[in-house]
C-alpha positions in Angstrom: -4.0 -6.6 70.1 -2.2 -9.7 69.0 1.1 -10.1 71.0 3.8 -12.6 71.4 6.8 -12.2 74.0 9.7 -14.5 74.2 11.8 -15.2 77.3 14.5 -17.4 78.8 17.2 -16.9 76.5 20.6 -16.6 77.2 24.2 -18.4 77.2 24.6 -22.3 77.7 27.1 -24.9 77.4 27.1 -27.5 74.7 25.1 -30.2 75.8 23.2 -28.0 78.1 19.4 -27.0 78.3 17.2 -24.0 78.2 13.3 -23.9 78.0 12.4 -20.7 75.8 8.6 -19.3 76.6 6.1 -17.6 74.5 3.7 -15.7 75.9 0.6 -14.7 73.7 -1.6 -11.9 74.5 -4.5 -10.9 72.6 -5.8 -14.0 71.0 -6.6 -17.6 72.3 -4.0 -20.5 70.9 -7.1 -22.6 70.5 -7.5 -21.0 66.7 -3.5 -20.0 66.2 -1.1 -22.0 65.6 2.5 -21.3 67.1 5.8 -21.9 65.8 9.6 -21.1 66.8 12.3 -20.0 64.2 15.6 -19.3 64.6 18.0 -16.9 62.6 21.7 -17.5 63.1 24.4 -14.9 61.7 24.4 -14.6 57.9 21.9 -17.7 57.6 18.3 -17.3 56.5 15.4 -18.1 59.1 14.9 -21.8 59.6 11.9 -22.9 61.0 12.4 -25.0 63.9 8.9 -26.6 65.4 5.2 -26.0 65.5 2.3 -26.4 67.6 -1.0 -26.3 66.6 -3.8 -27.5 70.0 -6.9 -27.7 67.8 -5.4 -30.9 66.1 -2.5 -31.5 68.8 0.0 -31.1 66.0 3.5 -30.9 66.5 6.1 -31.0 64.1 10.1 -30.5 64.1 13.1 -29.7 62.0 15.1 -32.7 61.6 18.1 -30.7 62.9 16.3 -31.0 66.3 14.2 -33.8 66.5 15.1 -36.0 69.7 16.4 -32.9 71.6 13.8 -30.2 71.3 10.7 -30.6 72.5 7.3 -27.8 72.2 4.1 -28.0 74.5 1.6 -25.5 75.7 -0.1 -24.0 79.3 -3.6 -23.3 78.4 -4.1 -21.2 81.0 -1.0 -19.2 80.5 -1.5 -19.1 76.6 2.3 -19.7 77.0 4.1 -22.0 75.0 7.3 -23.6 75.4 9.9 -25.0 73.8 12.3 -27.3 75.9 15.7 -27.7 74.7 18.2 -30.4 75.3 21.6 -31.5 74.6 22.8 -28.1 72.9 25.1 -28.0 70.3 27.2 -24.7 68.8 24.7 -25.3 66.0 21.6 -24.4 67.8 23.3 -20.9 68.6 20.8 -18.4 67.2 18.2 -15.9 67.8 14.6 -17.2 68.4 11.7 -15.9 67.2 7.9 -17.4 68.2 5.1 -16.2 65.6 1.6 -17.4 65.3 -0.4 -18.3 62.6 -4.2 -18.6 61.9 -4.6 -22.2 62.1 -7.5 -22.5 59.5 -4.5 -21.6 56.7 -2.7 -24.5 57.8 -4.9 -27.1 58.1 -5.1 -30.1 60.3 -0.8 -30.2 60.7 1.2 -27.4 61.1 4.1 -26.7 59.0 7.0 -24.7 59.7 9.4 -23.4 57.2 11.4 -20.7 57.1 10.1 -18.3 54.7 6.3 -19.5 55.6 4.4 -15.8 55.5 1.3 -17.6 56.7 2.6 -17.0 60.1 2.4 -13.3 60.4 2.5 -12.4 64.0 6.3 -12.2 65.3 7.6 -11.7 68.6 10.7 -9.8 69.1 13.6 -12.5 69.4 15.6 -14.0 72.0 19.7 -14.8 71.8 20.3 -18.2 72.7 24.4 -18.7 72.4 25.8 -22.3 73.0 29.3 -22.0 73.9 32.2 -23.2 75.9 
C-alpha cells in the first residue's frame, strides 16, 4: 500500500532552517512524482515544489525560489525539502503527495488544486516565529 509520512516539522525563527522528509512506502519514486504543499490558516493549499527523478525535474513556487530547495535518497525513497531563510510567510502546514509521473509528463507541475497528485501524507506544522 502506497504511503507517504512527513517529518521534521516544528517551530523556527525567522530566518531560520528546517529540512522536512518524506518517506514513501509502497511504491518506487522512479515512476511517481513527489511534491510538497502547504496550507496556511484560512488560505487555500499552495503548491510549493516538485520532484519528478525519471526526468530530474524540479520546479518551485516563486514565493520560494532561492530559499527552498527539494532532492531525493534513492535508497531511502525519502525526499527532502530543505528550507532556508524562513520568513512568517512560510508558516503553514506541509503536506508531501505523489503523483503518477506518466500524467505529468516530462516536468512536474505543482499547483494547488492539482488532483493528479492523489496520494497525501498526513501534514506537518511548520511555525516561523519570534
Amino acid at each position: 500500500q502506497l504511503q507517504l509520512v512527513e517529518s521534521g516539522g516544528g517551530l523556527v525563527q525567522p530566518g531560520g532552517s528546517l529540512r522536512l522528509s518524506c518517506a514513501a512506502s509502497g511504491f518506487t519514486l522512479d515512476y511517481y512524482t513527489i511534491g510538497w504543499f502547504r496550507q496556511a490558516p484560512g488560505k487555500e493549499r499552495e503548491g510549493v515544489s516538485c520532484i519528478m527523478r525519471s526526468t530530474s525535474s524540479t520546479n518551485y513556487a516563486d514565493s520560494v525560489k532561492g530559499r527552498f530547495t527539494i532532492s531525493t535518497d534513492n535508497d531511502k525513497s525519502t525526499v527532502y525539502l530543505q528550507m532556508n531563510s524562513l520568513k512568517s510567510e512560510d508558516t503553514a502546514v506541509y503536506y508531501c503527495a505523489a503523483a503518477t509521473s506518466s500524467l505529468l509528463g516530462a516536468i512536474c507541475t505543482v499547483a494547488g488544486n492539482d488532483g493528479r497528485y492523489r496520494y497525501w501524507g498526513q501534514g506537518i506544522q511548520v511555525t516561523v516565529s519570534s
